[in-house]
N, C-alpha and C positions, 0 to 999 in steps of 0.2 A: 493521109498516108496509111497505106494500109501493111507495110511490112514491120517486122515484129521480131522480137529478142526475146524469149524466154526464159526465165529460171526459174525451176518450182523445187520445193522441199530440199532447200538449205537448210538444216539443223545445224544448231547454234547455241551452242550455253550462253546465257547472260543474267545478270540480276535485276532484272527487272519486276515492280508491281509495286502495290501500294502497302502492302504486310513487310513490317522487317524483318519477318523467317523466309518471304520470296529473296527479300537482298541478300542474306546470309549463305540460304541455302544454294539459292539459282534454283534453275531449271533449263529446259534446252525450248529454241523457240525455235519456228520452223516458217523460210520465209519466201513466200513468192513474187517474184515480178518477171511486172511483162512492159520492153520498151517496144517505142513508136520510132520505127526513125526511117531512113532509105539506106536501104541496104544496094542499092543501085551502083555504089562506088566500087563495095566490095565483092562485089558478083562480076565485074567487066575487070578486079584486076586480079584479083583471087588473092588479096592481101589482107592478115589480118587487121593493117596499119590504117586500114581503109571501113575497117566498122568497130564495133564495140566488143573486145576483149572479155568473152563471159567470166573466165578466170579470173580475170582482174578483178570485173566485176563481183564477183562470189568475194574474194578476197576484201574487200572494200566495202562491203557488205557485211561480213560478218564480224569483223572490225567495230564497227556500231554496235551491232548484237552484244559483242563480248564486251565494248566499252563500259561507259558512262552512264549507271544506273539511273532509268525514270518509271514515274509513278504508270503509266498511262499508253497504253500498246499503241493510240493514237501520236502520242509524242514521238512512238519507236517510226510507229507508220512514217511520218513526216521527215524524221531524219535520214530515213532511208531513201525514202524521194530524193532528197533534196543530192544525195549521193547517186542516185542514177541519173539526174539534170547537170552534175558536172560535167560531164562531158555536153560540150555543145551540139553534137549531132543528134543527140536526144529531142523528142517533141515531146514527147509523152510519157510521165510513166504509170503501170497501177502497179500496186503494191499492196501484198495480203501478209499481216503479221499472225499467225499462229502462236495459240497459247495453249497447249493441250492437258497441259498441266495443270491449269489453273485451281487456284483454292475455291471449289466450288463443291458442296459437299451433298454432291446429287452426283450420276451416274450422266456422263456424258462422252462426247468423241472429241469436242475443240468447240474454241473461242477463238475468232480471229476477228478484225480491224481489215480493213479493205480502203484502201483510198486512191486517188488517181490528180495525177499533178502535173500540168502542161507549161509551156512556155509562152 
C-alpha cells in the first residue's frame, strides 16, 4: 500500500523523561506520523467517514503526549502507534517522538525515537 496520512510537528507538553525536574517541569514534544492505509474509499466518495479523521487524530495523539508520564520516548513512541493502529483501516504506522528539549548539556537541535508498527 502505498497511500499515506501524514502528520508532522504536533507540539505537545507532556512530562515525560527519566529526571524528576523533566516530570515536574515538562517540556513540549513534537510528534510525527505517517499512516499506511487506502485511501481508495475516500477519494470515490469524498467522505471524511471513509478515511482517517487527521483531527481526531491530532486530538488523540496528543492526549498521550499530555497524559501518563514515562521514563522513555521509545515507550511514548509505542503508545502512540498503538493509537494510530486503532483504527482498523490503518496497516501501518511510523512514528517519530521529538525531544528538543532534552537535558543534554552540549549544544544540539533534537533527539527523536522513530519506530514503525504494522498489523
Amino acid at each position: 500500500m502505498n497511500d499515506r496520512i501524514t502528520l508532522t510537528g504536533l507540539r505537545v507538553p507532556g512530562r515525560h523523561g527519566v529526571y524528576d525536574f523533566e516530570r515536574e517541569q515538562g517540556q513540549d514534544f513534537v510528534v510525527d506520523v505517517a499512516l499506511e492505509l487506502d485511501t481508495t474509499p475516500a477519494a470515490t466518495t469524498d467522505d471524511v467517514s471513509d478515511t482517517v479523521d487527521y483531527g481526531d487524530l491530532a486530538n488523540a495523539l496528543a492526549k498521550v503526549v499530555g497524559g501518563e508520564p514515562v521514563s522513555l520516548l521509545e515507550t511514548l513512541a509505542a503508545r502512540l502507534a498503538e493509537v494510530c493502529l486503532a483504527d482498523p483501516r490503518v496497516l501501518a504506522a511510523d512514528v517519530t517522538v521529538h525531544k528538543p528539549q532534552a537535558p543534554i548539556p552540549l549544544a544540539f537541535t533534537d533527539v527523536s525515537v522513530s519506530i514503525r508498527r504494522s498489523r
